[in-house]
N, C-alpha and C positions, 0 to 999 in steps of 0.2 A: 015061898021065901026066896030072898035073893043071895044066891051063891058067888060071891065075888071072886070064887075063884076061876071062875069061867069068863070073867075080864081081867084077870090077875094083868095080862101080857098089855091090854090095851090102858090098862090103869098105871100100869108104870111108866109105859111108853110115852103115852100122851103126859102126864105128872112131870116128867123129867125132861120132854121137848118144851111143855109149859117154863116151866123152872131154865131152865138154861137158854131157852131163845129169848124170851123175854128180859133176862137180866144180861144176856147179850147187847141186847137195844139198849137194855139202859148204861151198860158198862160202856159200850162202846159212843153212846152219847154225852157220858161223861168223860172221857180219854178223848173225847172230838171236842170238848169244852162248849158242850149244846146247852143253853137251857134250859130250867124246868118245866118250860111249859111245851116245849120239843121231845121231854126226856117221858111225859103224859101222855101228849098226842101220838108220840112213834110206840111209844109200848102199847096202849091198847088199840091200836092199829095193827100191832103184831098180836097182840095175846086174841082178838075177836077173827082175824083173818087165818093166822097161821092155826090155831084151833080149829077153824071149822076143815082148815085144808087137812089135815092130820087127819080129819075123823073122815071127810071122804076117801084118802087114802086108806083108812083102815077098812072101810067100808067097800070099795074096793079089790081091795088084797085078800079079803074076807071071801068076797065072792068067787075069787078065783080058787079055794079049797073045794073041794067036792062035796065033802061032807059039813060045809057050812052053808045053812041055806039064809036068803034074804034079808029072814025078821032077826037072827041073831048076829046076821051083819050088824044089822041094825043098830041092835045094841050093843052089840062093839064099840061102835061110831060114836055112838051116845056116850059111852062111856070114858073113849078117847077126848071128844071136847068137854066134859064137864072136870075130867081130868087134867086137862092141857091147863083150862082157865082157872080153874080154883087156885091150882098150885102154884100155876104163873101169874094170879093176882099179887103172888108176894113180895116178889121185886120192885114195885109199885108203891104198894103202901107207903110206905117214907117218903115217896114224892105227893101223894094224896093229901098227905096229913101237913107237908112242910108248912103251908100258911094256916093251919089251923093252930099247931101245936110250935111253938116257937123254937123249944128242948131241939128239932129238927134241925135247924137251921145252921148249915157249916157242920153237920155230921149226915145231914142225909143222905150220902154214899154210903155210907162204914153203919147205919141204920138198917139200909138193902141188905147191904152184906151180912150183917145180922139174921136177917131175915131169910134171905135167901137159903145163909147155913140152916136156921131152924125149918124151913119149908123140905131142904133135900135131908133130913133126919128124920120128918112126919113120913116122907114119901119113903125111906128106908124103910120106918118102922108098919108101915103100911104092905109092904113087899115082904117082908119078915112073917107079919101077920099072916098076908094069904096062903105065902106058900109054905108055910109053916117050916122056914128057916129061922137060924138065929138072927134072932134080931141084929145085937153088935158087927156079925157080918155084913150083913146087910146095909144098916146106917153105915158101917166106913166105906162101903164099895159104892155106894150113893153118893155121900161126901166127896170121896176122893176123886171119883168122875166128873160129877158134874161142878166141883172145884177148880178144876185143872179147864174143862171148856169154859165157866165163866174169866177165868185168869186170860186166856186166848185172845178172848173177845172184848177185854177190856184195853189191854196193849194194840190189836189191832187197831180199837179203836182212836188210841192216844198217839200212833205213831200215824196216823191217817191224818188225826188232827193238826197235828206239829207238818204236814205237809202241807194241808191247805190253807 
């Protein structure tokens, strides 16, 4: 049986670098005034690159414990990109669906942002669950963090844009 609490560390890790780098890209290519089809291409170019680099870093850092040997690096690693990408697919969606679903169109920013909120509340209550904390802790210290870095990344990227 599989004990998630022995990737508790790499599931949040990865969950919340997914989640905040990726809606990084997309905030800040919206604040650069990019595209939807730049806003697609740069996100899952982060979400499939910076995933796999997180999981060899965890995989990595793993090995340099003593008492963590190769195979449960491993799945560390494993756990850090399936991590990364699930969660970080969510800032995406609303740019996936813009031409399919029209409701998108001229709200697909504040759609993300939606999204985003609901993915770092899954990922709260996913942290909650393993380590068998309060959930409500957990979802606002999730929220409020990776709020405040997507806030960062969105003005960088708006005030970058208005320069070039």
């Amino acid at each position: 049986m599989l004990n998630l609490r022995h990737y508790a560390k790499s599931i949040v890790y990865g969950g919340l670098d997914g989640i905040v780098t990726t809606f990084a890209v997309v905030a800040g290519a919206v604040g650069g005034r990019l595209g939807t089809m730049a806003i697609v291409i740069m996100g899952f170019s982060n979400l499939l690159a910076d995933g796999f680099s997180m999981a060899v870093g965890d995989y990595l850092s793993s090995t340099t414990e003593t008492q963590t040997d190769s195979k449960q690096a491993l799945k560390n690693a494993l756990a850090t990109f399936l991590s990364f990408n699930i969660f970080g697919l969510f800032p995406l969606v609303s740019y996936l669906l813009v031409n399919r679903l029209s409701v998108f169109r001229g709200y697909t920013f504040w759609v993300a942002c939606l999204l985003v909120t609901v993915a770092l509340i899954l990922l709260g209550l996913v942290k909650g669950s393993i380590t068998n904390q309060g959930w409500y802790k957990e979802v606002f210290r999730t929220v409020a963090v990776g709020l405040v870095a997507t806030l960062v990344a969105y003005y960088i990227g708006y005030l970058l844009g208005g320069l070039v």
